[in-house]
N, C-alpha and C positions, 0 to 999 in steps of 0.2 A: 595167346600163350601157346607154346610148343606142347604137346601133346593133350592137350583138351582133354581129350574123351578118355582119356584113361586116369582121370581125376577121378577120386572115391571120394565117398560124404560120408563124416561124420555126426549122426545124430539130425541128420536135416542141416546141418550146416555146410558151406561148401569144404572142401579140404583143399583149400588152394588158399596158397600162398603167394601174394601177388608181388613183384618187387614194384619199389616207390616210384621208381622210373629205371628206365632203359638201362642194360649193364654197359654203359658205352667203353668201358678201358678196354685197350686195345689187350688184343694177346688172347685167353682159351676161346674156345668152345661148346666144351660138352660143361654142364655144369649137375653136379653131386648134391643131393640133399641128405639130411639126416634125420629121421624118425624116429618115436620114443619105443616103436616095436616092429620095427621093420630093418634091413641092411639098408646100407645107402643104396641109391637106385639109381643111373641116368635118367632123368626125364624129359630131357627135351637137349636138341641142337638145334641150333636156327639158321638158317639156310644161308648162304653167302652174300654177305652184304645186307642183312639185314640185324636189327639190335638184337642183345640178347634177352631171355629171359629166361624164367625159372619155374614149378610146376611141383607140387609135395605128391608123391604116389604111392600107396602101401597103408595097412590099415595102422591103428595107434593113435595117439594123442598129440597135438602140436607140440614141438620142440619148442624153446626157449633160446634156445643156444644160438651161435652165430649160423649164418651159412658156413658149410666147410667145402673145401675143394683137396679134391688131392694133391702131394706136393710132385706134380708132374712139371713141365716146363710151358709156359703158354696157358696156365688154370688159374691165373690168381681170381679174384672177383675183387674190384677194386671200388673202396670207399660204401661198402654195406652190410649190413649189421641187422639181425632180429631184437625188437626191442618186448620187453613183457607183452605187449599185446600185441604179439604176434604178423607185425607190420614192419617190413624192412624201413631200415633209416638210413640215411645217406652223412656218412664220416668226413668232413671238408677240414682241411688245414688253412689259414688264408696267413700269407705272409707275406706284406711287403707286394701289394697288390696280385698275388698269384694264389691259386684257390685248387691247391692237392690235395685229391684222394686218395688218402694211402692204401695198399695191401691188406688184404688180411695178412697178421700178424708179423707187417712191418714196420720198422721203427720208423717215428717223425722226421731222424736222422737219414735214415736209408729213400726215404717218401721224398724228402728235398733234396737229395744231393740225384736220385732219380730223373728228376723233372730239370735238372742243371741249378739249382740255385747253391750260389757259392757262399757257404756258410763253414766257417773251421770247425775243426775235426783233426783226431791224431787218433786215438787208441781203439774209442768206437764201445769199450766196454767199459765205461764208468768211472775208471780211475782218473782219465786225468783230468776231467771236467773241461778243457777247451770247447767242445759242443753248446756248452750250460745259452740256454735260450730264458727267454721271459715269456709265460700265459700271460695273456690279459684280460682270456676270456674262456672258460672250457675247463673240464675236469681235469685234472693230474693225479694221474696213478701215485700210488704210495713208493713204488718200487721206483718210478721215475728220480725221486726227491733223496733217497738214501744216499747218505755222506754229503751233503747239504746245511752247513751250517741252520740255525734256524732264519736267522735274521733273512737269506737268503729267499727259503721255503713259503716266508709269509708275504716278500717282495710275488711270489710266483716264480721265483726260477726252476728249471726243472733240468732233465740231460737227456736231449733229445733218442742218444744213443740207447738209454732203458726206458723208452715211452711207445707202446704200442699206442695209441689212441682210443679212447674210450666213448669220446662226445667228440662233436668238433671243437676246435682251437681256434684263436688268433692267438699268432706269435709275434712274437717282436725280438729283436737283435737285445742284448745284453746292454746296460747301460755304466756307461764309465764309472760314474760314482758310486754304482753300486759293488764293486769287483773290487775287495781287497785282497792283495796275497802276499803271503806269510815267507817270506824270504831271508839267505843267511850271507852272513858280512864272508865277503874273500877278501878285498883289502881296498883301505880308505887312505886317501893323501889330498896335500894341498891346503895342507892346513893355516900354513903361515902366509896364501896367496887371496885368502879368504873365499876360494875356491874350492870346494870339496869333490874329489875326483872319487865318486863310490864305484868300485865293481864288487856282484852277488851274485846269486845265484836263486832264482826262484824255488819256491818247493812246491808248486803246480807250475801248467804250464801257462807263460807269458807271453800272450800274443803279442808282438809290437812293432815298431819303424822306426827308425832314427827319426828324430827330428819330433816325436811325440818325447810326452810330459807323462811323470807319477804325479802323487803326491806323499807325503810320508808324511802317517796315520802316527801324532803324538798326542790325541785328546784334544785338539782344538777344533772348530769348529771346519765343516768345508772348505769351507772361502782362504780361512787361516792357515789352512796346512800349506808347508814348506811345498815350494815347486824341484822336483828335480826334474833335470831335462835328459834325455834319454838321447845319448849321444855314440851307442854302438849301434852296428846295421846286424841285424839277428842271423846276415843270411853268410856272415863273412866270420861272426865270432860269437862261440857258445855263452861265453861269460856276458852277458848283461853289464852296459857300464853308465853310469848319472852322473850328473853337474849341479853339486847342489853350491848355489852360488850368493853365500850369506850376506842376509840385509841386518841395517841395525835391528838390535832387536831378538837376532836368534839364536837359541840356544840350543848347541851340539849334543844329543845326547850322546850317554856312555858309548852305546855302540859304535858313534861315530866318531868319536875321541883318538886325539893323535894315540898311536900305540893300538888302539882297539883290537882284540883278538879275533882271528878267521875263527867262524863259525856262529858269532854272537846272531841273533834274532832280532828281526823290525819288520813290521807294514808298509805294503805302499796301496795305494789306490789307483784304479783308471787301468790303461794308460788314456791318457787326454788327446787328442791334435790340437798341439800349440800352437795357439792363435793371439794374437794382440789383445782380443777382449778378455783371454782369459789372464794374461800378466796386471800384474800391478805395475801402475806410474811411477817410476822411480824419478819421485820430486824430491828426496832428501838423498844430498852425494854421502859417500862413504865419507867415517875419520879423517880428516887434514894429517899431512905429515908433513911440517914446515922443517923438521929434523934431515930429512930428507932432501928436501931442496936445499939447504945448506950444505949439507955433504954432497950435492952435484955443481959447486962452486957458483950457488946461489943462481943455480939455473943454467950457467955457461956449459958445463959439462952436457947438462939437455938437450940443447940445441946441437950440440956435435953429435948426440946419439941418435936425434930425429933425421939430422942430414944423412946420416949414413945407414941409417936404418930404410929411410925410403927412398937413397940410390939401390939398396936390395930390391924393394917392392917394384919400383918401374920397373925392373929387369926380370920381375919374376910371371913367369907367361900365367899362371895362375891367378893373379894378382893386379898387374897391372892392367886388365881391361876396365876394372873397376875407376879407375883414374882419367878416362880419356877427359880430354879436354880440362885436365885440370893441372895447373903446373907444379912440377916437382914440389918449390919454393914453396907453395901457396899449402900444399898439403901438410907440408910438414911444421909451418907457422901457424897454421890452426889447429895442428892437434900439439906443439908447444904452450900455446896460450890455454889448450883443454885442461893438460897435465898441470900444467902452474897454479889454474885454479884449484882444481882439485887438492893440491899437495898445499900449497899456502892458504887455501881459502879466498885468496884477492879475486875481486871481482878485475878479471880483465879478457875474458872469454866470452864474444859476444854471438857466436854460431847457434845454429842451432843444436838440440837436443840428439844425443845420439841412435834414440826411434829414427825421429820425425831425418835424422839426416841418413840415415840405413835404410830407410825403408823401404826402397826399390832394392835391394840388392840380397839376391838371394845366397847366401851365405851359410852352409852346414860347418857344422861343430869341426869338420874334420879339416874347412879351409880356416876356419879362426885358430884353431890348432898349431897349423900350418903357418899362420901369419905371428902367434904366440911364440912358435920355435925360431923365426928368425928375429924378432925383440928379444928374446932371451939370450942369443948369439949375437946380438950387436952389444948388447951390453955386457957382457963377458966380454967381449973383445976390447971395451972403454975401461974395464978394471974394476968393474962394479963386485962387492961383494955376493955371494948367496943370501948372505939376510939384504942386503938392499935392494938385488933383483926379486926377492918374495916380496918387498916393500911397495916397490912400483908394480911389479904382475897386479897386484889385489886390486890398483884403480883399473886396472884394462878388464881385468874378468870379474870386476861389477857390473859391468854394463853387458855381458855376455847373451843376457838375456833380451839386451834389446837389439840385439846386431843379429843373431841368427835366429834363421825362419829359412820354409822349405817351401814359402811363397810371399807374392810382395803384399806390404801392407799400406792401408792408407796413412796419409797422416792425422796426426791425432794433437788438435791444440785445445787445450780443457776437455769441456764436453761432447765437442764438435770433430767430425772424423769430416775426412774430406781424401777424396779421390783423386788423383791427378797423373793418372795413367789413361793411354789414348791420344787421340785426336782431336782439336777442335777446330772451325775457320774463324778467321778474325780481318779486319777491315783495316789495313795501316793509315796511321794519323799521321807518317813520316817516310822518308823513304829510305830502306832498308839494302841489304845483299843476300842474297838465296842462298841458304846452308849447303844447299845441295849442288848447283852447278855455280855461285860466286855471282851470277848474271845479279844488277841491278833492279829493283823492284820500286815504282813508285808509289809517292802518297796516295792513298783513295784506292788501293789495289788492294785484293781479300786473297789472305793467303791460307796454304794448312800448317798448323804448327801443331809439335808434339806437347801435349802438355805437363810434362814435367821437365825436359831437356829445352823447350822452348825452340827448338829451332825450328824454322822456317823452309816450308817450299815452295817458289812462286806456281803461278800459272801452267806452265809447261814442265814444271816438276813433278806436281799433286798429282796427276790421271796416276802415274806409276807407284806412289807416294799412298796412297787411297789405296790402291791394288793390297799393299801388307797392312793395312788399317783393318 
């Protein structure tokens, strides 16, 4: 210890205060102590390159208190503390496998954003709660916790931003279900599409991404609450905007009521990252509207609206990559036989399901959008009413929920998910033509094939073929 010999004793006991171990954070080194009858004193510098330490000099009583350092630049003492009996303790943060020692008298928030750990943050002083972390193990100051619902406070959330640290901590990230926030109506539509198009405005701050999930808090159970899909990008537009896209069964509150006035109040939860497991299986179709396929000349007018609706789509550079290898004709007969089911009920659509047929295709809110405004314009252009084009929207933006995603999913037949992205090789029983250069492949020859697009590359295609695998 730096200056030994000019240690004094009190009472026969040594007066030295040892630290628990080496002050290894980088930055001072003159370190200050405090005494219960003495000024602070320098006691010790430790020579370059070698650890710090610490040494009590001046007569008195042991202090209690912390170490202090002055607030000079390059002086903090990082992660230690005098505890009652008079024996330094070493202050750890561990989070998300990383283990800070904060300052004296720095915040948990200043301590991690320090060391680079990207954790959000906006105000820094308490109001707007974006910081709020979860203890799961460690004191939490009172002052940490203030403006804190309770519900919150008993979870262990705290705000990093008013948390000196007191003990060590594990922290943990904030948990979706547990984040509700308290939000006001700007304006709601879509009502007659059975689509509800919400934009609001939070009253904390909403951290979020396009392409994540609320849920909106009406007293039903977790699992029950309504999904809305969060279909603004926060970095392009202030207002926050949802897709709450109603199943049998739901009931609109007031607030969300055609007419509803700006400013009403509602909950939402999370936000979520929307994922397959977290939707429900939409096994029962929406209301039949057989009224409906009669007023489209018992389907004829349909089949003129899909043909000319998906001469738009192949010409749309957006759009039509989603089609390759599929012919015009073909697309637009299978989503006629979709529509007819849906509207008559008749069983005559035998494709499959519109997960299990989307689910390679990555598709945001804003190309469904995009693909919604040109069905909306081919049907105006056929003469379709406003009440009958809200008739037909409502079966396309039922399924809204299963078309877009901001990554692919597997398929999913009952309980059973299955994968079908990648590569595999296979052994031909017959002999085939190579996708890739046309060349002939015979029987008993192992080729690679993509396994969802199925197509093949022989021999002298795969090395290159493998290479993007």
């Amino acid at each position: 210890m730096p200056c030994s010999s000019r240690l004094t004793r009190w009472g026969g006991r040594a007066a030295a205060l040892r630290t628990a171990g080496a002050l290894t954070e980088t930055g001072g080194t003159w370190v200050f102590l405090v005494g219960a009858k003495t000024k602070p004193r320098i006691v010790g510098r430790p020579l370059p390159g070698q650890p710090r330490a610490a040494g009590l000099a001046g007569p008195g009583q042991p202090c209690n208190n912390s170490l202090h350092c002055p607030t000079m630049p390059g002086l903090p003492v990082a992660g230690y503390a005098l505890n009652p009996s008079h024996e330094t303790m070493t202050i750890e943060i561990q989070f998300e496998g990383q283990t800070i020692r904060p300052f004296e008298h720095e915040t948990v928030l200043d301590a991690m954003l320090r060391v680079g750990i990207a954790t959000p943050f906006s105000c820094k002083g308490g109001s707007c709660h974006t910081c709020m972390t979860r203890c799961v193990t460690g004191e939490i100051p009172e002052k940490a916790q203030r403006g804190l619902p309770d519900r919150l406070r008993e979870r262990g959330y705290f705000l990093p931003c008013k948390c000196v640290a007191t003990s060590s901590m594990q922290l943990e990230r904030k948990q979706a279900q547990d984040m509700v926030t308290r939000c006001m109506l700007v304006e709601v539509d879509g009502h007659g599409t059975g689509s509800l198009r919400i934009q609001f405005e939070p009253m904390t701050g909403l951290d979020y991404r396009a392409g994540q999930s609320l849920r909106l808090v009406n007293g039903a159970a977790l699992e029950d609450e309504p999904v809305l899909m969060l279909t603004s990008d926060p970095q392009q537009t202030p207002v926050p905007e949802a897709r709450w896209v109603l199943q049998q069964g739901d009931v609109v509150p007031d607030y969300f009521a055609p007419g509803a006035e700006f400013g009403l109040e509602f909950e939402v939860r999370g936000p979520f990252n929307l994922d397959y497991k977290d939707l429900p299986e939409l096994v029962t179709p929406p209301p039949t509207d057989p009224q409906l396929w009669q007023e489209l000349d018992n389907g004829k007018l349909a089949r003129k609206i899909f043909d000319a609706f998906y001469a738009k789509v192949y010409a749309d550079p957006l759009l039509s990559p989603f089609f390759h290898g599929v012919t015009m004709d073909r697309a637009a007969s299978k989503q006629y036989s979709f529509i007819q089911q849906l509207m008559t009920g008749e069983k005559v659509y035998w494709g499959e399901n519109p997960r299990n047929m989307h689910h390679w295709m990555i598709i945001p809110h804003s190309l469904f959008d995009h693909r919604q405004r040109l069905m909306v314009e081919t049907l105006r252009e056929h003469g379709l009413s406003e009440s009958q084009i809200e008739r037909w929207t409502r079966f396309e933006e039922y399924y809204r929920w299963d078309i877009v995603k901001d990554k692919e999913w597997p398929k999913r037949i009952g309980d059973q998910i299955f994968s079908i992205e990648g590569f595999d090789h296979e052994t031909l029983s017959e002999a085939t033509l190579c996708d890739q250069c046309g060349a002939e492949v015979a029987a008993g020859v192992t080729v690679l094939y993509h396994k969802r697009t199925g197509q093949i590359s022989c021999p002298a295609c795969a090395t290159q073929q493998e290479a993007k695998a």
